[in-house]
N, C-alpha and C positions, 0 to 999 in steps of 0.2 A: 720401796725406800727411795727410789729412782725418782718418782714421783714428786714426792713430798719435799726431798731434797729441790726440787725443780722448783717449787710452789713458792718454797722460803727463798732462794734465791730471790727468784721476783719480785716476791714482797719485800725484800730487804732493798733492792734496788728502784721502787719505788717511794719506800716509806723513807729511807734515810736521806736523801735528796730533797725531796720534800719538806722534809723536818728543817734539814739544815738551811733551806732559804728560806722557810719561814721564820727560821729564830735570827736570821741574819736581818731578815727582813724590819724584824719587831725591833733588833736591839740600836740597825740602824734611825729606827724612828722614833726612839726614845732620845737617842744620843742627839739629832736634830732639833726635836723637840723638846726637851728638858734638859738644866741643869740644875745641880747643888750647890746652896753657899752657903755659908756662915755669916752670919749679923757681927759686923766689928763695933759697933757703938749700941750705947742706951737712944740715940734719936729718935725707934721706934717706938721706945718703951708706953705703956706697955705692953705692947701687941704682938714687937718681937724684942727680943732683949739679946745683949750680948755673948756669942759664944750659941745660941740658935741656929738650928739647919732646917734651911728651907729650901722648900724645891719653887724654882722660877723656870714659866714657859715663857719659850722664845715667840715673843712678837716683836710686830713693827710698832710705832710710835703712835701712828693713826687707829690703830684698834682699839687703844688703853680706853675708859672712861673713868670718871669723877668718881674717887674712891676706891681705886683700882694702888696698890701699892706696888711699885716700880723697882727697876734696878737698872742703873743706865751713869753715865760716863761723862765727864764735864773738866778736859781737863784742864781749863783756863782757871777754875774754881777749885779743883779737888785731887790736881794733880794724878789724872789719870787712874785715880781709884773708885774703883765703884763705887756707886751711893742708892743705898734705899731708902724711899720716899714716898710720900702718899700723893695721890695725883687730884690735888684740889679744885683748878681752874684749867679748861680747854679751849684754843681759841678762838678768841672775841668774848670772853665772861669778863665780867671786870670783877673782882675779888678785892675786898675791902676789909680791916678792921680797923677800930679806934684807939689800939694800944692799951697796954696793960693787960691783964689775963684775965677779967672778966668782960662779958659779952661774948656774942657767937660773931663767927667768921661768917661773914656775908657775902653771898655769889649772887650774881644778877639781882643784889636787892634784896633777896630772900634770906634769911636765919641758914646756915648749916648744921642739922643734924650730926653732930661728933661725938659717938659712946665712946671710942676708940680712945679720945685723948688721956692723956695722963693728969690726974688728981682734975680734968672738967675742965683745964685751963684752955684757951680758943687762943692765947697768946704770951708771949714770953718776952718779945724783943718790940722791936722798934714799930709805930704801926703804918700802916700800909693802905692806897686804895689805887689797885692799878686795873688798865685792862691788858688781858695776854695778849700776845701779838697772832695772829693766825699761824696755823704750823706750830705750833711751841706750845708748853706745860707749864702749869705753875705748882710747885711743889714743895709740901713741908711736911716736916718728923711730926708725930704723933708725941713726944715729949715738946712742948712749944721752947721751953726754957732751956732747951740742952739739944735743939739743933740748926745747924746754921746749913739756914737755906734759903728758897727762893727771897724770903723778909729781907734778908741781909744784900742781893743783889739790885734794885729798883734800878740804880743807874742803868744796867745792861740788860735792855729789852724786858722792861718793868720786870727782873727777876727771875723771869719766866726762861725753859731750858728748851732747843732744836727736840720735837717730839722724832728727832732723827736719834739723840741722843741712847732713847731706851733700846737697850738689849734686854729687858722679859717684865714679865708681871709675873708675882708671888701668887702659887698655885695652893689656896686652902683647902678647895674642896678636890683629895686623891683617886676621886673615881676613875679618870679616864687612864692616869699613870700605871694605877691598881692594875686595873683589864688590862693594859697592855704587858704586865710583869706579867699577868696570869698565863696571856698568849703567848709570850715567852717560853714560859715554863710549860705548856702543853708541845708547844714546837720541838721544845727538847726532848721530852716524849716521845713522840715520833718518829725523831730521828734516831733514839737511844732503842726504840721495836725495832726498827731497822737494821742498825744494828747487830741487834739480838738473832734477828733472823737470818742474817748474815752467817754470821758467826754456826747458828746451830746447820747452816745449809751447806757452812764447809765442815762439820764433823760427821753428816751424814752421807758427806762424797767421801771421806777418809774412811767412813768403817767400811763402805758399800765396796771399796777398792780394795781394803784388808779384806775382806768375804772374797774377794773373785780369786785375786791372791792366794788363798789360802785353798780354793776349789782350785783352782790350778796346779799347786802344790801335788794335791791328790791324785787327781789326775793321773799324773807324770809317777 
């Protein structure tokens, strides 16, 4: 009994330790790495819509590419509230359209490909043919008609936003988040054997000490 009591001890004091800085480990790197928000407007519609919860990883500005749907801060524009965006133009593309909402939005000249958009439309507002400025993003909602953005700024740096501005890009495909809840949830695992074995390695000091106790008793 002596023994085994001795065994789970050990185990418990290496498994529970363990566990717990790996789940510290995971959930510090979740929390670095990811957060949640809520879509406050139809602008994305309709790819995200109003009242939506999406999870957005934290990058820098220079990571994003074309087509990459943003969350980032502009508060000479928007008063210091977030805004999601689609990241159309990076700098040096010049981005063009001719007004009205038919025709494609054209980057370096080329047609853009947009299934994303709402009812097909490439435009809604005023038309545009600028180039970004290096460093900076050009950015518009996926409803063309119902969001005010990069179109509506030309005067201030053709429109275009400090790729310093984005704090994350909208995470669709949950694989990596996923693994990392899982490794979470096995960490805790871990810790919770540990635990366990804890726990049964102080009841088997307590009987083993009732047994001597009670031969002693006799004893005497």
């Amino acid at each position: 009994m002596r023994g085994s009591a001795r065994r789970l001890a050990l185990t418990a004091w290496v498994l529970g330790p363990v566990g717990v800085v790996g789940l510290v480990g995971v959930a510090v790197w979740l929390g670095m790495t990811y957060r949640s928000v809520s879509v406050s407007s139809d602008s994305m519609a309709p790819t995200y819509t109003m009242g939506d919860r999406l999870l957005v990883e934290r990058v820098d500005g220079d990571e994003v590419r074309r087509g990459d749907v943003v969350l980032y801060t502009m508060p000479a524009r928007y008063r210091d509230l977030p805004v999601l965006q689609r990241v159309v133009g990076l700098g040096g593309d010049r981005v063009a359209h001719g007004g009205g909402p038919t025709g494609p939005t054209r980057v370096n000249g080329r047609a853009l490909a947009e299934p994303y958009l709402e009812d097909g439309q490439a435009n809604g507002g005023p038309p545009y043919d600028v180039r970004v400025p290096r460093g900076r993003l050009f950015l518009m909602g996926d409803h063309r008609g119902n969001a005010n953005d990069s179109r509506y700024f030309q005067s201030d740096h053709a429109g275009s936003v400090p790729a310093g501005a984005v704090e994350g890009r909208v995470v669709d495909d949950l694989t990596r988040p996923v693994l990392g809840a899982v490794a979470g949830v096995a960490w805790l695992g871990v810790a919770l054997a540990g635990l366990v074995c804890g726990i049964r390695a102080g009841q088997l000091r307590r009987r083993e000490a009732a047994l001597q106790m009670a031969g002693w008793s006799l004893q005497r």
